[in-house]
C-alpha positions as a Python dict, from the first residue, in 0.01 Angstrom:
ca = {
    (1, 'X'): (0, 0, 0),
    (2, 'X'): (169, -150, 344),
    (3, 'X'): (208, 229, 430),
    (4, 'X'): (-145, 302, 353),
    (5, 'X'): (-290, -8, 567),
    (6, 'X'): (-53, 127, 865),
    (7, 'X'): (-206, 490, 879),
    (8, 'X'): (-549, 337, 895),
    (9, 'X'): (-461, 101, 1156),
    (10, 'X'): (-310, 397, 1360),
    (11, 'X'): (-593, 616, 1271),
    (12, 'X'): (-837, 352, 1388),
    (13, 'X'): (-594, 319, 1747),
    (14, 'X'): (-632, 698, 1780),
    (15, 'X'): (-1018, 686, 1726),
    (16, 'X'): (-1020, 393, 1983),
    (17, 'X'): (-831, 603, 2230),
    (18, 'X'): (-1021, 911, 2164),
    (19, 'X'): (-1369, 1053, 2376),
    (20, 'X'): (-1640, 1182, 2223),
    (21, 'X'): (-1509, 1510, 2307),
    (22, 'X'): (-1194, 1483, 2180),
    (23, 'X'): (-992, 1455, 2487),
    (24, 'X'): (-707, 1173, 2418),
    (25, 'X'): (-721, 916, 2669),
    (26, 'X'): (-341, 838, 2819),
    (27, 'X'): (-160, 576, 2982),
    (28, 'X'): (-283, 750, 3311),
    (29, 'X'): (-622, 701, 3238),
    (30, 'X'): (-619, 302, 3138),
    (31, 'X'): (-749, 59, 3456),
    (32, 'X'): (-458, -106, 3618),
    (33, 'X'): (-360, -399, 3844),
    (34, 'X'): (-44, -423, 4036),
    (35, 'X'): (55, -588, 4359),
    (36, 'X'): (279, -369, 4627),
    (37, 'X'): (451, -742, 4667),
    (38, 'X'): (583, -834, 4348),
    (39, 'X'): (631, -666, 3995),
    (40, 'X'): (505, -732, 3643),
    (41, 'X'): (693, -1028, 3529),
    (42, 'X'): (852, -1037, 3846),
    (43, 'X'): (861, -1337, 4118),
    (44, 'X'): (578, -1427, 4376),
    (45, 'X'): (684, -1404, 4739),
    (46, 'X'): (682, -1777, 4904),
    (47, 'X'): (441, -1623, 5180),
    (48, 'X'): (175, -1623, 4888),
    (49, 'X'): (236, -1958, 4744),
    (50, 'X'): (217, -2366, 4856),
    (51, 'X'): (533, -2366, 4981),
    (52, 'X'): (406, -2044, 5237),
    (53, 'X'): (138, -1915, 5395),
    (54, 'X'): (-101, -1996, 5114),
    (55, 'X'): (-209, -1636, 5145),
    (56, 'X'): (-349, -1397, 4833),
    (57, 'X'): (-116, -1113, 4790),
    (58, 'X'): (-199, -719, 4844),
    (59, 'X'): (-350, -604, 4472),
    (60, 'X'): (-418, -253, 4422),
    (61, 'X'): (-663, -137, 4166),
    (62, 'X'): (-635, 201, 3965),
    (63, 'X'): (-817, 399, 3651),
    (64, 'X'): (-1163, 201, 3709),
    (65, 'X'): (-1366, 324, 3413),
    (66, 'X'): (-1716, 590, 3512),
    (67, 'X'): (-2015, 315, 3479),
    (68, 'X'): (-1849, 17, 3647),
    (69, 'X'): (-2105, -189, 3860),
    (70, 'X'): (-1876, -460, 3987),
    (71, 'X'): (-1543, -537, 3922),
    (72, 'X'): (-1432, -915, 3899),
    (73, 'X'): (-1077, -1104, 3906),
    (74, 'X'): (-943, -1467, 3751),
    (75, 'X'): (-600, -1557, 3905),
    (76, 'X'): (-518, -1828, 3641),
    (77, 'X'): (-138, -2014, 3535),
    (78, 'X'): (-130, -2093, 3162),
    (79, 'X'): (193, -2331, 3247),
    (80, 'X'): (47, -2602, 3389),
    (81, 'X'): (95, -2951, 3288),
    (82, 'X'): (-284, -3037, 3241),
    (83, 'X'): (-372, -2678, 3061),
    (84, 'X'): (-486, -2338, 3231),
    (85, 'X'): (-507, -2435, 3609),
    (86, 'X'): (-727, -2139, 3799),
    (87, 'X'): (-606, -2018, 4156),
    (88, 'X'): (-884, -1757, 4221),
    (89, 'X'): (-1214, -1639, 4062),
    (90, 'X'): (-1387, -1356, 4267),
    (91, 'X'): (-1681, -1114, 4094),
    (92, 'X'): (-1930, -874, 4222),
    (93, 'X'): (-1659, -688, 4350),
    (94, 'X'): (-1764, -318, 4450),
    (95, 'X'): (-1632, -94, 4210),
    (96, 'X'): (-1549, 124, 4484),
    (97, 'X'): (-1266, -93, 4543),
    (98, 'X'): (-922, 10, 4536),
    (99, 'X'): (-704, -295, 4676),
    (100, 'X'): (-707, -607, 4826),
    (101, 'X'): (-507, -650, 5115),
    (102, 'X'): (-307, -981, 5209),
    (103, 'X'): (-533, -1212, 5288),
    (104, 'X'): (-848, -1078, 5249),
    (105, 'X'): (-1183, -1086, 5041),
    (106, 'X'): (-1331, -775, 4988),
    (107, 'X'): (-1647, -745, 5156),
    (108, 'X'): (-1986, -878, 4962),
    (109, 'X'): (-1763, -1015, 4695),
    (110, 'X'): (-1843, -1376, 4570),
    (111, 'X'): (-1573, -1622, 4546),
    (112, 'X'): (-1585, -1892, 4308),
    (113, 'X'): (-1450, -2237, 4282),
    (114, 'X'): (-1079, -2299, 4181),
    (115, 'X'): (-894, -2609, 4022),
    (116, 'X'): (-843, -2665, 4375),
    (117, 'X'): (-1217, -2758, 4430),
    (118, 'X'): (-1191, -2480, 4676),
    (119, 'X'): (-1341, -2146, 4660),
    (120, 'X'): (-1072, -1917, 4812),
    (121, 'X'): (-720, -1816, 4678),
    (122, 'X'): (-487, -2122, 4601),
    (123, 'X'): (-164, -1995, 4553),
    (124, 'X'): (128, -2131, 4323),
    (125, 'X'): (207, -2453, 4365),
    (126, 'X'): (392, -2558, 4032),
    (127, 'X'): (518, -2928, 3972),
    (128, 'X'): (864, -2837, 3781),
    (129, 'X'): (972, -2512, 3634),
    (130, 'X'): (897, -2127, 3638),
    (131, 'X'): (502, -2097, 3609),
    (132, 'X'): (328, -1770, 3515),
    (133, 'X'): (16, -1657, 3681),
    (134, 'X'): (-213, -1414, 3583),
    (135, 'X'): (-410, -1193, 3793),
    (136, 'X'): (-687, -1037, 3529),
    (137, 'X'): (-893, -778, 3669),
    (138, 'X'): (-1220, -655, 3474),
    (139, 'X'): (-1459, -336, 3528),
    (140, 'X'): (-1799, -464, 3390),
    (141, 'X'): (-2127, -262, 3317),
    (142, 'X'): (-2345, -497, 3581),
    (143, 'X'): (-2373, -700, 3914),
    (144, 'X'): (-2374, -984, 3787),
    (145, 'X'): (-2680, -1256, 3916),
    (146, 'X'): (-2460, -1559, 3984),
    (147, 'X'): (-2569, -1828, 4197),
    (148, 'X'): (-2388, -2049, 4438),
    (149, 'X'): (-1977, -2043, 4350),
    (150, 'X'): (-1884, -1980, 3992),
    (151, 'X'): (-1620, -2138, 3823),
    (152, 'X'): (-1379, -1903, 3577),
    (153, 'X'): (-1590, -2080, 3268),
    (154, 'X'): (-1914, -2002, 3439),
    (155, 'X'): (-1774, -1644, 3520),
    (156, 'X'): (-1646, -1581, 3204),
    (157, 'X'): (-1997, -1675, 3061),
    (158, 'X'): (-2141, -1401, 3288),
    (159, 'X'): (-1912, -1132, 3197),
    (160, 'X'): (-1977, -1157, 2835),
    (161, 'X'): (-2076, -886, 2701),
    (162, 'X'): (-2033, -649, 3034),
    (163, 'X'): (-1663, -608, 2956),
    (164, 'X'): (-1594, -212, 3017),
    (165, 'X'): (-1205, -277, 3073),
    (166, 'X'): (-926, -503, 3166),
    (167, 'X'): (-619, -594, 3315),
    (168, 'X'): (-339, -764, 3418),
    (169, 'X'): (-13, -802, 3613),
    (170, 'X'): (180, -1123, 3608),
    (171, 'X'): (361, -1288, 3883),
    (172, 'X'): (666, -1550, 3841),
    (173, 'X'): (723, -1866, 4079),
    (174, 'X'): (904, -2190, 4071),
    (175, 'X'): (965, -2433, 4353),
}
């Protein structure tokens, strides 16, 4: 029976990952997030942190799905002592857009409001230990109509429902 349940599960993955024509979608083809100044899992640069410049690192953006209207990113650290603490929320992000250089917003994007109570990148700034911080990119379906500066809850809220694709990279820092 176990055997049984396993072939449908990987029979329903393969559907997932197949196109109406057939062709299998790879590895190559899934949306992607990295940044040129860190790996996955691997430690933020001071320069981008508190304890630096403060700066947003370089992210570079590849496999955006056909159909995206707007892509939109949540820099968030699940570590912190008070619960999820959010560095950066940016959305209506042209889905043109293939990276986002040090220090930069890409043009027409909307930032939103951090934990910070400021609404541009706040970089790493944990109290004690090694903190992880997510950088979640999605590809969404619309532009969305946001007024004033969203916060991640209010941008989440937005996004639902608009989700085409997602994902992540993870950074590393401790003080």
């Amino acid at each position: 029976m176990q055997h049984l349940i396993s072939f449908v599960a990987l029979a329903a993955i393969l559907l997932t990952f197949s196109g109406a024509a057939g062709k299998e979608v790879t590895k190559m083809d899934v949306m992607t997030i990295e940044s040129p100044a860190f790996r996955d899992n691997g430690t933020i640069p001071k320069q981008y942190t508190c304890d630096g410049k403060d700066i947003n690192p370089p992210l570079v953006f590849r496999n955006v799905p056909p159909g995206t209207r707007s892509l939109a990113l949540i820099v968030d650290d699940p570590d912190a002592p008070a619960g999820i603490w959010v560095h950066w929320v940016v959305c209506n992000i042209d889905p043109g857009t293939r990276e986002i250089k040090e220090n930069t917003v890409p043009p027409g994007a909307l930032q939103g409001k951090n934990d910070f109570r400021r609404t541009n990148y706040g970089g790493p700034c944990p109290p004690s230990g090694t903190h992880r911080y997510f950088f979640k990119l999605y590809a969404l379906d619309t532009v969305l109509a946001i007024d004033g500066n969203p916060t991640k809850q209010g941008l989440e809220k937005a996004m639902k429902g608009h989700i085409l694709a997602e994902a992540q990279t993870v950074g590393l820092y401790k003080r």
